[in-house]
C-alpha positions in Angstrom: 150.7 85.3 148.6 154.1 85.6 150.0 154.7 87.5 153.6 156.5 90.4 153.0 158.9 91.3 155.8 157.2 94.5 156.9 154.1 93.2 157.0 154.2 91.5 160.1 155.3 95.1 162.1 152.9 97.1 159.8 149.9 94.8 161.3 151.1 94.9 165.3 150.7 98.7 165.2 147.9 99.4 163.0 145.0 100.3 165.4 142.8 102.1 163.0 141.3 99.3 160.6 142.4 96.0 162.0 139.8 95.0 164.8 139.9 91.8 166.9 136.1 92.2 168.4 133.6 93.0 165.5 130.9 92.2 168.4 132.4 95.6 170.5 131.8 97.7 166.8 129.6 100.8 167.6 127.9 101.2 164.2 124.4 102.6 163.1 124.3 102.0 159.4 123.8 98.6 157.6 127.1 96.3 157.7 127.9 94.4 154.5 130.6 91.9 154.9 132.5 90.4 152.3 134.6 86.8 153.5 137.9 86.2 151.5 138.3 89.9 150.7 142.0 89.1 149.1 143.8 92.6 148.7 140.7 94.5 149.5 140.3 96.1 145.6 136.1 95.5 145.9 135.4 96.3 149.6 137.5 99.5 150.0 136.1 100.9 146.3 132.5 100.1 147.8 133.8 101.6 150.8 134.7 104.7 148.8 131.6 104.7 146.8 128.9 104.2 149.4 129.8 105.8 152.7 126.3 105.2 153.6 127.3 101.6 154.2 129.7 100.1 156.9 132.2 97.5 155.5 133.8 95.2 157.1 136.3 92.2 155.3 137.2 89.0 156.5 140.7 87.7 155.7 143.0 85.3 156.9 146.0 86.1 154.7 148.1 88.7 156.4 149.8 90.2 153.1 146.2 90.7 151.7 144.9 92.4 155.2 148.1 94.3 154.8 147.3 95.7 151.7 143.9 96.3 152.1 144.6 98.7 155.2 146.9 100.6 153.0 144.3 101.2 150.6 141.8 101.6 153.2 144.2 104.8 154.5 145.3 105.9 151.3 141.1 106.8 150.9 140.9 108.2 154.2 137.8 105.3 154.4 136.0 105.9 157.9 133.1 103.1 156.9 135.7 100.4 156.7 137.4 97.9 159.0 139.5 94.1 158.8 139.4 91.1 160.5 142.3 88.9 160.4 140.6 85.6 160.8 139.7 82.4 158.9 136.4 82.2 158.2 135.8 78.5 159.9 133.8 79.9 162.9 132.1 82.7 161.8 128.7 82.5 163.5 130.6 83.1 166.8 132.5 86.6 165.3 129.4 88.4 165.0 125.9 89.6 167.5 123.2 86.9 166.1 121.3 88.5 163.0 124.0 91.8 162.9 124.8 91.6 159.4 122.7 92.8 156.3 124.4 91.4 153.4 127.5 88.7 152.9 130.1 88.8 149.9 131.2 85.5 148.8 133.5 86.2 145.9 135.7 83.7 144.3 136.7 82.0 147.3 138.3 78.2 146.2 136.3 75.9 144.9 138.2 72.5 146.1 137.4 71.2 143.1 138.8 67.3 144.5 135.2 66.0 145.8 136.8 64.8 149.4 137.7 68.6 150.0 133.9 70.4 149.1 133.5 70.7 152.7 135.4 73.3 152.9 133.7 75.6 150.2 132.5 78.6 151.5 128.5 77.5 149.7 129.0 74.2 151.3 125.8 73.4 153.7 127.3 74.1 157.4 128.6 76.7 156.1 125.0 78.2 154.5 123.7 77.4 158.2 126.4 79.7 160.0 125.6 82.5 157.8 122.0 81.9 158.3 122.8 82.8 162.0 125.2 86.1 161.4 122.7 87.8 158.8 119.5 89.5 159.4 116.6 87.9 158.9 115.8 89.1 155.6 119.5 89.4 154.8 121.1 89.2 151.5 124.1 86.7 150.0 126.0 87.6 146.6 128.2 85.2 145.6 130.9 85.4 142.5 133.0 82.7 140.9 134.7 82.1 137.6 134.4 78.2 138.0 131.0 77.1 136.8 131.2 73.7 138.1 131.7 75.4 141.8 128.7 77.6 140.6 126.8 74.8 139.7 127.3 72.9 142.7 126.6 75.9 145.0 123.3 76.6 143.4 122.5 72.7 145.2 123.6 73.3 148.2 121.7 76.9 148.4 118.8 74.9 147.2 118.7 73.1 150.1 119.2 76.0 152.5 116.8 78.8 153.7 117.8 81.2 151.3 115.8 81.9 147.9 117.7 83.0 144.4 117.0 86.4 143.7 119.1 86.7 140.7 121.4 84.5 138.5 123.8 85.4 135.6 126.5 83.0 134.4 128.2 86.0 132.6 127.8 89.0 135.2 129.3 92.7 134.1 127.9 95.8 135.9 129.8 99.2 134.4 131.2 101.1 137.0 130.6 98.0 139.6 134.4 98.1 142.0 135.7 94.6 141.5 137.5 92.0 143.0 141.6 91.6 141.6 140.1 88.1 140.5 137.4 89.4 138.7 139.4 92.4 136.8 141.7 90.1 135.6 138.8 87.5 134.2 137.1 90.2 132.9 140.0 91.6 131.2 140.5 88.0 130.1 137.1 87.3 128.5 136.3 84.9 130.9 132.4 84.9 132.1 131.7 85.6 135.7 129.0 83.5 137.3 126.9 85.4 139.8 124.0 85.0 142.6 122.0 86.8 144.8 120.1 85.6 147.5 117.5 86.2 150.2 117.7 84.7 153.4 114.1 84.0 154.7 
């Protein structure tokens, strides 16, 4: 997505949603976080919807986290907050065993073999979320590309967390979705869908 120009001033004065230390959070109900939130359409609507729940989104495109703070205000959300961060080392953002469930949803697939280390299912990957959720944490992960879902569902095999559920054309009425998953939707296009259990 292209900056906009007054994103880059919008971001060095918010103080409200944008956090820099998720470790220094002070927060007594369970923390779902969602990594690659885009423009923040599913996280702040759960937000909205479940104020029971403390969100946090993970985002390294400014524009997105820019828009997704907008939204965030425009709800008057008090259960949500954004880090502007890649999600490269993200077993050493969070306390050891803080978070209770992780969003993965349709994050790129590198569909070129010599770049599937960098899917967000790859295998080191699995490990560092293995260290950031609880131990009996969950992982939900969306994609429209069923060769990226396919692949996945290997390299989850091989991890510590067990399938739960599987649909490879997910629709929940009501459910907030992502911008990606609206527009497939809208588009006829199936959604492919997982939970898991970390054990």
């Amino acid at each position: 997505m292209r900056k906009k120009k007054w994103v880059v001033p919008f971001l060095e004065n918010e103080e409200e949603y944008l956090v820099t230390d998720a470790k220094a959070l002070n927060v007594d109900k369970p923390i779902y976080l969602e990594i690659g939130m885009g423009m923040g359409d599913f996280i702040t609507e759960s937000a909205s919807q479940h104020p029971d729940i403390f969100y946090l989104g993970l985002e390294k495109d400014e524009t997105c986290v820019a828009r997704a703070i907008k939204k965030a205000r425009d709800k008057q959300l008090e259960n949500f907050k954004v880090l502007l961060v890649d999600a490269t080392n993200i077993e050493e953002l969070f306390s050891e065993h803080s978070i209770d469930l992780i969003y993965l949803h349709f994050s790129d697939p590198w569909p070129k073999k010599h770049h599937h280390k960098r899917r967000l299912t790859y295998m080191p990957f699995l490990n560092k979320y293995e260290k950031t959720l609880k131990s009996d944490g969950t992982l939900i992960y969306k994609t429209d590309n069923e060769q990226f879902f396919d692949d996945s569902l290997e390299y989850f095999s091989q991890s510590n967390f067990v399938l739960e559920e599987i649909d490879r054309n997910y629709y929940v009425e009501g459910e907030p979705m992502t911008a990606y998953q609206a527009k497939f939707v809208a588009e006829g296009k199936p959604i492919f869908y997982a939970k898991y259990k970390l054990i």
